[in-house]
Phi, psi and omega in degrees: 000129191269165185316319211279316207270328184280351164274299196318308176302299194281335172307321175282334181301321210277339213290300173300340151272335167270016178261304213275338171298293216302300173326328186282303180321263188332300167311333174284348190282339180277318187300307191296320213267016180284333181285000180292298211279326176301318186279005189258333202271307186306330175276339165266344184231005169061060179234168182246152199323334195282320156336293186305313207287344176297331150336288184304293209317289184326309185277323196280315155313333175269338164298302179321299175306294186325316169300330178299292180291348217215321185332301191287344155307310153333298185277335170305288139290353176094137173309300144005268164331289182340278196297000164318286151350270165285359156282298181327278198319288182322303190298340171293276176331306205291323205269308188327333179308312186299353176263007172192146184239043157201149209323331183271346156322295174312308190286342185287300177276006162276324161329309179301303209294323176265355156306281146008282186271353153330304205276309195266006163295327206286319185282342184272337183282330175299332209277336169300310167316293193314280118030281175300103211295292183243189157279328166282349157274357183280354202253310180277338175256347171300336171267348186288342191289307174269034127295305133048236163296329153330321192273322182315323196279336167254349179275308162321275214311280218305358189286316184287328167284332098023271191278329191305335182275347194260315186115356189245172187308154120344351207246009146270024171265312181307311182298001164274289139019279181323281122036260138352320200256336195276346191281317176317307193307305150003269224295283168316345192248307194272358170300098197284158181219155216281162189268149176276119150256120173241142216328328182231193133212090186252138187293179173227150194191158192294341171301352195260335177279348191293319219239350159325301191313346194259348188289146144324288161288334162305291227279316207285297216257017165256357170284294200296347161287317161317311179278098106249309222263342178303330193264340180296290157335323190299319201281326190271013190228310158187061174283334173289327203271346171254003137286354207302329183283354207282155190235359209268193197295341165306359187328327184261335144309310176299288180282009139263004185306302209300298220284349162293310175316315164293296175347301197283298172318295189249032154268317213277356167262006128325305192256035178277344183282331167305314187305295180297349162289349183246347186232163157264137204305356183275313161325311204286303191290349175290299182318329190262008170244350142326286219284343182291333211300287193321309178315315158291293170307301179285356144308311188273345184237018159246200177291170178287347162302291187299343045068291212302302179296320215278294191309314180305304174299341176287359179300313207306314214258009160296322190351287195257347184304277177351293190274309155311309158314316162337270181311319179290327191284293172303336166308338187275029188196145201301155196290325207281357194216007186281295180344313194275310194293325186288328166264016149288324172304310208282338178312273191313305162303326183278338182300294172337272226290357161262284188323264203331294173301303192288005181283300191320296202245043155291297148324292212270333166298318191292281178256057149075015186194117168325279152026310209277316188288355174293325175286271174351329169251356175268336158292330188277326191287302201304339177262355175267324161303341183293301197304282182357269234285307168337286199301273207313314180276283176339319203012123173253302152310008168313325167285348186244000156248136187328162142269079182303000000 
Protein backbone atom coordinates (compact mmCIF):
# COMPACT_ATOMS: atom_id res chain seq x y z
CA UNK A 1 0.00 0.00 0.00
CA UNK A 2 1.47 2.99 -1.06
CA UNK A 3 1.94 6.71 1.63
CA UNK A 4 -1.51 8.24 -0.43
CA UNK A 5 -3.68 5.31 -0.10
CA UNK A 6 -2.34 5.02 3.74
CA UNK A 7 -3.02 8.86 4.58
CA UNK A 8 -6.71 8.34 2.60
CA UNK A 9 -7.24 5.11 5.10
CA UNK A 10 -5.89 6.88 8.18
CA UNK A 11 -8.15 10.01 7.26
CA UNK A 12 -11.26 8.10 6.80
CA UNK A 13 -10.17 5.90 10.19
CA UNK A 14 -9.87 9.37 12.15
CA UNK A 15 -13.32 10.69 10.25
CA UNK A 16 -14.91 7.45 12.20
CA UNK A 17 -13.66 7.74 15.49
CA UNK A 18 -15.05 11.09 15.62
CA UNK A 19 -18.65 9.97 14.53
CA UNK A 20 -18.21 7.48 17.10
CA UNK A 21 -17.01 9.96 20.02
CA UNK A 22 -19.54 12.40 18.88
CA UNK A 23 -22.58 9.52 18.87
CA UNK A 24 -21.69 9.41 22.88
CA UNK A 25 -21.49 12.98 22.97
CA UNK A 26 -25.11 13.19 21.80
CA UNK A 27 -26.56 9.88 23.60
CA UNK A 28 -24.96 11.63 26.72
CA UNK A 29 -26.81 14.80 26.43
CA UNK A 30 -30.20 13.34 26.85
CA UNK A 31 -29.39 10.49 29.02
CA UNK A 32 -27.39 12.54 31.58
CA UNK A 33 -29.73 15.24 31.68
CA UNK A 34 -32.82 13.58 33.50
CA UNK A 35 -32.11 14.21 36.81
CA UNK A 36 -32.06 18.08 35.88
CA UNK A 37 -35.54 17.27 34.27
CA UNK A 38 -37.41 14.60 36.59
CA UNK A 39 -38.09 17.59 39.17
CA UNK A 40 -39.59 20.02 36.70
CA UNK A 41 -41.86 16.79 35.62
CA UNK A 42 -42.82 15.81 39.24
CA UNK A 43 -44.34 19.82 39.47
CA UNK A 44 -45.43 20.13 36.39
CA UNK A 45 -47.81 16.61 36.14
CA UNK A 46 -47.67 16.32 39.89
CA UNK A 47 -46.00 12.64 40.31
CA UNK A 48 -44.61 10.95 42.63
CA UNK A 49 -40.85 10.05 42.50
CA UNK A 50 -41.64 6.33 41.62
CA UNK A 51 -43.55 7.78 38.45
CA UNK A 52 -41.33 10.85 37.25
CA UNK A 53 -38.13 7.95 37.20
CA UNK A 54 -40.22 6.17 34.16
CA UNK A 55 -38.36 9.64 32.42
CA UNK A 56 -35.10 7.51 33.17
CA UNK A 57 -36.70 3.92 33.29
CA UNK A 58 -38.45 3.84 29.87
CA UNK A 59 -35.66 4.63 27.31
CA UNK A 60 -32.94 2.61 29.39
CA UNK A 61 -35.80 -0.61 28.63
CA UNK A 62 -35.51 -0.07 25.03
CA UNK A 63 -32.15 0.39 24.64
CA UNK A 64 -32.00 -2.47 26.35
CA UNK A 65 -34.11 -4.75 24.45
CA UNK A 66 -33.55 -3.03 21.28
CA UNK A 67 -29.64 -4.32 22.27
CA UNK A 68 -30.83 -7.92 22.86
CA UNK A 69 -32.67 -7.81 20.03
CA UNK A 70 -31.57 -5.51 17.24
CA UNK A 71 -27.87 -6.06 18.50
CA UNK A 72 -26.85 -9.07 15.49
CA UNK A 73 -27.60 -6.29 13.04
CA UNK A 74 -24.10 -4.38 13.50
CA UNK A 75 -22.95 -7.97 12.16
CA UNK A 76 -25.74 -8.43 9.51
CA UNK A 77 -25.89 -5.45 8.13
CA UNK A 78 -23.00 -3.90 8.31
CA UNK A 79 -21.97 -1.06 11.12
CA UNK A 80 -23.03 1.66 8.51
CA UNK A 81 -26.65 0.60 7.71
CA UNK A 82 -26.81 0.09 11.20
CA UNK A 83 -25.81 3.14 13.10
CA UNK A 84 -28.04 4.87 9.88
CA UNK A 85 -30.68 3.42 11.14
CA UNK A 86 -30.42 4.31 14.67
CA UNK A 87 -29.29 8.58 14.01
CA UNK A 88 -32.52 8.25 11.81
CA UNK A 89 -34.92 6.71 13.94
CA UNK A 90 -33.24 9.19 17.19
CA UNK A 91 -33.68 12.58 15.19
CA UNK A 92 -37.25 11.56 14.21
CA UNK A 93 -38.00 11.17 18.10
CA UNK A 94 -35.91 14.06 19.34
CA UNK A 95 -37.96 16.92 16.91
CA UNK A 96 -41.93 14.70 17.37
CA UNK A 97 -40.85 16.31 21.26
CA UNK A 98 -42.10 19.62 19.81
CA UNK A 99 -45.55 18.49 19.23
CA UNK A 100 -46.95 17.40 22.24
CA UNK A 101 -46.90 18.28 26.15
CA UNK A 102 -47.90 15.07 28.09
CA UNK A 103 -46.07 12.79 30.29
CA UNK A 104 -47.22 9.93 28.52
CA UNK A 105 -46.48 11.54 24.86
CA UNK A 106 -43.31 11.95 26.39
CA UNK A 107 -42.68 8.14 27.89
CA UNK A 108 -43.74 7.21 24.02
CA UNK A 109 -41.11 9.07 22.68
CA UNK A 110 -38.30 8.18 25.04
CA UNK A 111 -39.10 4.22 23.86
CA UNK A 112 -38.22 5.59 20.26
CA UNK A 113 -35.02 7.56 21.40
CA UNK A 114 -34.24 4.33 23.12
CA UNK A 115 -34.82 1.96 20.81
CA UNK A 116 -32.96 4.38 18.39
CA UNK A 117 -29.70 4.07 20.33
CA UNK A 118 -30.08 0.38 21.29
CA UNK A 119 -29.47 0.14 17.61
CA UNK A 120 -26.76 2.48 16.27
CA UNK A 121 -24.54 2.23 20.12
CA UNK A 122 -24.52 -1.14 18.99
CA UNK A 123 -22.93 -0.50 16.09
CA UNK A 124 -20.80 2.22 17.12
CA UNK A 125 -18.92 -0.61 19.76
CA UNK A 126 -18.80 -3.07 17.47
CA UNK A 127 -17.64 -0.47 15.21
CA UNK A 128 -14.65 0.48 18.17
CA UNK A 129 -13.80 -3.24 17.86
CA UNK A 130 -13.12 -3.17 14.31
CA UNK A 131 -10.99 -0.13 14.62
CA UNK A 132 -8.69 -1.60 17.39
CA UNK A 133 -5.66 -3.04 16.97
CA UNK A 134 -5.48 -4.90 20.32
CA UNK A 135 -6.90 -4.96 23.29
CA UNK A 136 -5.38 -2.14 24.87
CA UNK A 137 -6.06 0.04 22.22
CA UNK A 138 -9.69 -1.36 22.32
CA UNK A 139 -9.50 -0.27 26.23
CA UNK A 140 -7.78 3.39 25.45
CA UNK A 141 -10.32 4.16 22.98
CA UNK A 142 -13.29 2.92 24.67
CA UNK A 143 -12.23 5.47 27.28
CA UNK A 144 -11.52 8.64 25.12
CA UNK A 145 -15.14 7.33 23.68
CA UNK A 146 -16.97 7.97 27.34
CA UNK A 147 -14.85 11.09 27.65
CA UNK A 148 -17.19 11.82 25.45
CA UNK A 149 -20.02 11.21 26.81
CA UNK A 150 -18.71 12.28 29.89
CA UNK A 151 -18.50 16.01 28.07
CA UNK A 152 -22.24 15.05 26.71
CA UNK A 153 -23.22 14.34 30.31
CA UNK A 154 -22.15 18.00 31.54
CA UNK A 155 -23.45 19.75 28.84
CA UNK A 156 -27.11 18.14 28.67
CA UNK A 157 -28.07 18.95 32.23
CA UNK A 158 -26.64 22.69 32.04
CA UNK A 159 -28.21 23.21 28.76
CA UNK A 160 -31.72 22.44 30.55
CA UNK A 161 -31.13 24.26 33.42
CA UNK A 162 -30.01 26.96 31.28
CA UNK A 163 -33.09 27.23 29.83
CA UNK A 164 -35.26 26.21 32.44
CA UNK A 165 -33.74 29.53 34.42
CA UNK A 166 -34.45 31.47 30.72
CA UNK A 167 -37.98 30.76 30.90
CA UNK A 168 -37.69 28.49 28.23
CA UNK A 169 -38.97 24.26 28.10
CA UNK A 170 -36.43 21.33 28.51
CA UNK A 171 -37.82 19.82 25.24
CA UNK A 172 -35.53 22.35 23.52
CA UNK A 173 -32.89 20.43 24.39
CA UNK A 174 -34.17 17.08 22.14
CA UNK A 175 -34.57 19.88 19.32
CA UNK A 176 -31.27 20.69 19.45
CA UNK A 177 -30.37 17.29 19.78
CA UNK A 178 -32.13 16.68 16.96
CA UNK A 179 -30.35 19.09 15.08
CA UNK A 180 -27.19 17.38 16.25
CA UNK A 181 -28.05 14.09 15.02
CA UNK A 182 -28.89 14.91 11.41
CA UNK A 183 -25.49 16.48 11.00
CA UNK A 184 -24.24 12.83 12.28
CA UNK A 185 -26.11 11.73 9.92
CA UNK A 186 -24.41 13.45 7.29
CA UNK A 187 -21.15 12.44 8.75
CA UNK A 188 -22.09 8.92 8.56
CA UNK A 189 -23.56 8.39 5.32
CA UNK A 190 -20.74 10.10 3.72
CA UNK A 191 -17.86 7.69 5.74
CA UNK A 192 -16.20 4.95 4.64
CA UNK A 193 -15.95 1.90 6.77
CA UNK A 194 -13.45 -0.84 7.53
CA UNK A 195 -14.62 -4.13 6.13
CA UNK A 196 -15.23 -7.44 8.63
CA UNK A 197 -13.90 -10.30 7.51
CA UNK A 198 -15.51 -12.94 8.41
CA UNK A 199 -13.58 -16.14 10.42
CA UNK A 200 -17.22 -18.95 8.31
CA UNK A 201 -20.09 -18.73 6.98
CA UNK A 202 -22.26 -19.51 9.36
CA UNK A 203 -25.14 -16.88 9.06
CA UNK A 204 -25.73 -14.41 11.99
CA UNK A 205 -29.25 -14.27 13.46
CA UNK A 206 -30.53 -13.05 16.57
CA UNK A 207 -30.37 -17.07 17.60
CA UNK A 208 -26.62 -16.30 17.85
CA UNK A 209 -27.21 -13.29 20.29
CA UNK A 210 -29.50 -15.45 21.85
CA UNK A 211 -27.50 -18.32 22.46
CA UNK A 212 -24.64 -15.33 23.45
CA UNK A 213 -27.00 -15.00 26.57
CA UNK A 214 -25.65 -18.65 27.83
CA UNK A 215 -21.80 -17.52 27.70
CA UNK A 216 -20.24 -17.40 30.72
CA UNK A 217 -17.98 -14.44 29.98
CA UNK A 218 -20.89 -12.23 28.41
CA UNK A 219 -23.09 -13.16 31.38
CA UNK A 220 -19.88 -12.53 33.91
CA UNK A 221 -18.48 -8.98 32.75
CA UNK A 222 -22.23 -7.80 31.71
CA UNK A 223 -22.98 -8.38 35.63
CA UNK A 224 -20.06 -6.61 36.78
CA UNK A 225 -21.35 -3.64 34.30
CA UNK A 226 -24.63 -3.60 35.30
CA UNK A 227 -23.70 -3.26 39.36
CA UNK A 228 -21.34 -0.33 37.85
CA UNK A 229 -24.10 1.40 36.09
CA UNK A 230 -26.73 0.62 38.97
CA UNK A 231 -24.26 2.81 41.42
CA UNK A 232 -23.46 5.14 38.73
CA UNK A 233 -27.13 6.20 37.90
CA UNK A 234 -28.23 6.53 41.38
CA UNK A 235 -25.97 10.06 41.48
CA UNK A 236 -27.25 11.32 37.75
CA UNK A 237 -30.86 10.52 38.46
CA UNK A 238 -30.95 11.45 41.77
CA UNK A 239 -28.55 13.21 43.80
CA UNK A 240 -30.12 16.36 43.06
CA UNK A 241 -33.67 15.42 44.12
CA UNK A 242 -31.66 14.42 47.73
CA UNK A 243 -29.91 17.82 47.63
CA UNK A 244 -32.68 19.78 46.70
CA UNK A 245 -33.93 20.90 50.30
CA UNK A 246 -30.15 21.25 51.50
CA UNK A 247 -29.38 25.16 53.04
CA UNK A 248 -26.40 24.84 54.73
CA UNK A 249 -23.17 26.38 54.88
CA UNK A 250 -22.28 23.94 51.52
CA UNK A 251 -25.19 25.61 49.65
CA UNK A 252 -23.12 26.17 46.24
CA UNK A 253 -21.60 22.86 46.35
CA UNK A 254 -25.18 21.16 46.59
CA UNK A 255 -25.98 23.10 43.52
CA UNK A 256 -23.15 21.83 41.30
CA UNK A 257 -22.79 18.81 42.80
CA UNK A 258 -24.29 16.72 39.37
CA UNK A 259 -21.93 19.03 37.00
CA UNK A 260 -18.86 18.38 39.63
CA UNK A 261 -19.53 14.98 39.34
CA UNK A 262 -19.88 14.91 35.74
CA UNK A 263 -16.81 16.85 35.62
CA UNK A 264 -14.85 14.93 37.56
CA UNK A 265 -16.21 12.04 35.51
CA UNK A 266 -15.27 12.83 32.77
CA UNK A 267 -11.71 13.77 33.34
CA UNK A 268 -10.84 10.87 34.82
CA UNK A 269 -12.06 9.42 31.42
CA UNK A 270 -9.54 11.22 29.45
CA UNK A 271 -6.56 10.09 31.51
CA UNK A 272 -8.19 6.52 31.69
CA UNK A 273 -5.40 5.58 28.65
CA UNK A 274 -2.56 6.96 30.72
CA UNK A 275 -3.66 5.03 33.96
CA UNK A 276 -4.14 1.22 31.99
CA UNK A 277 -0.83 2.09 30.20
CA UNK A 278 0.75 2.08 33.36
CA UNK A 279 -1.10 -0.11 35.45
CA UNK A 280 -2.95 -3.68 35.09
CA UNK A 281 -6.60 -3.42 34.42
CA UNK A 282 -7.47 -5.69 37.00
CA UNK A 283 -5.74 -3.50 39.52
CA UNK A 284 -6.90 -0.25 38.40
CA UNK A 285 -10.26 -1.73 38.53
CA UNK A 286 -10.26 -3.26 42.08
CA UNK A 287 -8.88 0.30 43.54
CA UNK A 288 -11.54 2.21 41.83
CA UNK A 289 -14.18 0.26 42.99
CA UNK A 290 -12.83 0.33 46.50
CA UNK A 291 -13.00 4.22 46.60
CA UNK A 292 -16.21 4.04 44.90
CA UNK A 293 -17.55 1.35 47.42
CA UNK A 294 -15.69 4.01 50.45
CA UNK A 295 -17.58 6.80 49.05
CA UNK A 296 -21.01 5.60 49.44
CA UNK A 297 -20.06 4.56 52.84
CA UNK A 298 -19.26 7.81 54.13
CA UNK A 299 -22.21 9.44 52.47
CA UNK A 300 -24.77 7.11 54.14
CA UNK A 301 -23.26 6.94 57.55
CA UNK A 302 -21.97 10.49 57.82
CA UNK A 303 -24.02 13.78 57.56
CA UNK A 304 -25.25 15.07 54.31
CA UNK A 305 -21.97 17.47 54.19
CA UNK A 306 -20.02 14.51 53.83
CA UNK A 307 -22.57 13.43 50.87
CA UNK A 308 -22.07 16.72 49.09
CA UNK A 309 -18.25 16.00 48.92
CA UNK A 310 -18.14 12.06 48.69
CA UNK A 311 -20.89 11.43 46.02
CA UNK A 312 -19.96 14.02 43.66
CA UNK A 313 -15.91 12.62 44.10
CA UNK A 314 -16.82 8.87 43.17
CA UNK A 315 -17.16 10.32 39.33
CA UNK A 316 -13.12 10.66 39.44
CA UNK A 317 -13.18 7.04 40.60
CA UNK A 318 -16.26 5.91 37.71
CA UNK A 319 -14.28 7.11 35.36
CA UNK A 320 -12.86 3.94 33.89
CA UNK A 321 -14.84 0.85 35.46
CA UNK A 322 -17.42 1.21 31.96
CA UNK A 323 -15.37 1.37 29.30
CA UNK A 324 -12.81 -0.78 30.33
CA UNK A 325 -15.21 -3.47 31.45
CA UNK A 326 -16.80 -2.75 28.01
CA UNK A 327 -13.90 -3.48 26.15
CA UNK A 328 -12.50 -6.46 28.02
CA UNK A 329 -15.85 -8.15 27.63
CA UNK A 330 -15.99 -7.66 23.91
CA UNK A 331 -12.76 -8.39 23.55
CA UNK A 332 -13.20 -11.97 24.65
CA UNK A 333 -15.05 -12.94 21.25
CA UNK A 334 -13.95 -13.27 17.95
CA UNK A 335 -15.00 -9.50 15.54
CA UNK A 336 -17.53 -11.42 13.32
CA UNK A 337 -19.53 -11.44 17.20
CA UNK A 338 -18.68 -8.04 18.45
CA UNK A 339 -22.06 -6.75 17.61
CA UNK A 340 -23.97 -9.74 19.13
CA UNK A 341 -21.61 -9.95 22.13
CA UNK A 342 -22.14 -5.85 22.49
CA UNK A 343 -25.88 -5.96 22.52
CA UNK A 344 -25.89 -8.43 25.07
CA UNK A 345 -23.57 -6.09 27.38
CA UNK A 346 -25.94 -3.21 26.43
CA UNK A 347 -29.17 -5.65 27.44
CA UNK A 348 -27.89 -5.66 30.56
CA UNK A 349 -26.63 -2.15 31.00
CA UNK A 350 -30.17 -0.65 30.13
CA UNK A 351 -31.77 -3.46 32.05
CA UNK A 352 -29.26 -1.96 35.67
CA UNK A 353 -30.00 1.64 34.30
CA UNK A 354 -33.62 0.97 34.33
CA UNK A 355 -34.29 -1.20 37.38
CA UNK A 356 -31.75 0.06 39.82
CA UNK A 357 -33.34 3.94 40.00
CA UNK A 358 -36.64 2.73 40.03
CA UNK A 359 -35.83 0.26 43.01
CA UNK A 360 -34.57 3.97 44.21
CA UNK A 361 -37.74 5.07 43.86
CA UNK A 362 -39.30 3.06 45.03
CA UNK A 363 -37.62 2.63 48.47
CA UNK A 364 -37.98 6.13 49.04
CA UNK A 365 -41.42 6.76 48.23
CA UNK A 366 -41.80 3.62 50.48
CA UNK A 367 -40.11 5.25 53.57
CA UNK A 368 -40.60 9.13 52.86
CA UNK A 369 -37.10 10.26 51.95
CA UNK A 370 -34.79 9.95 49.03
CA UNK A 371 -32.02 9.03 51.18
CA UNK A 372 -33.33 5.45 51.81
CA UNK A 373 -32.80 4.61 48.07
CA UNK A 374 -29.50 5.94 48.42
CA UNK A 375 -28.78 2.62 50.83
CA UNK A 376 -29.79 0.30 48.07
CA UNK A 377 -26.93 1.59 45.62
CA UNK A 378 -24.29 1.59 48.38
CA UNK A 379 -25.14 -2.14 48.49
CA UNK A 380 -24.74 -2.42 44.56
CA UNK A 381 -21.22 -0.58 45.03
CA UNK A 382 -20.31 -3.42 47.64
CA UNK A 383 -21.07 -5.93 45.28
CA UNK A 384 -19.35 -4.49 42.49
CA UNK A 385 -16.21 -4.21 44.81
CA UNK A 386 -16.83 -8.02 45.69
CA UNK A 387 -16.57 -8.99 41.74
CA UNK A 388 -13.21 -6.51 41.55
CA UNK A 389 -11.33 -8.63 44.34
CA UNK A 390 -12.89 -12.29 42.11
CA UNK A 391 -11.23 -10.72 39.04
CA UNK A 392 -7.78 -9.43 40.51
CA UNK A 393 -7.11 -12.75 42.10
CA UNK A 394 -8.86 -15.22 40.10
CA UNK A 395 -8.74 -13.33 36.08
CA UNK A 396 -11.07 -15.43 34.79
CA UNK A 397 -11.06 -14.31 31.24
CA UNK A 398 -7.28 -14.20 30.91
CA UNK A 399 -6.78 -16.66 28.64
CA UNK A 400 -9.26 -15.29 26.29
CA UNK A 401 -7.77 -12.11 26.14
CA UNK A 402 -4.38 -10.93 23.47
CA UNK A 403 -1.20 -10.26 25.82
CA UNK A 404 0.06 -6.86 24.28
Amino acid sequence: MDGSNLDIQQAHLSRIKMLTYLMFFMFAMTSDAVGVIIPELISTFNLSMTQASAFHYMPMIFIGLSGLFLGYLADKLGRKVTILLGLVCFALACFLFALGNDFYYFLVLLALIGMAIGVFKTGALALVGDISKNTSEHSSTMNTVEGFFGLGAMIGPALVSYFLVSGFSWKYLYLGVGVFCVLLCIIAFSSRYPDIRQANDEPITLKGTMEMMRNPYALGYSLAIGLYVATEVAIYVWMPSLFIDYEGRLVLLATYALTIFFTLRACGRFLGGWVLSRFKWQQVMFVFSLAICVCYLGAMLLDVEAALVLLPLSGLFMSMMYPTLNSKGISCFPVKQHGSVAGVILFFTALSAAIAPLMMGVISDLFGHVKYGFYLATFFALMLCAMSVFNLIKDPSAHLLEVD
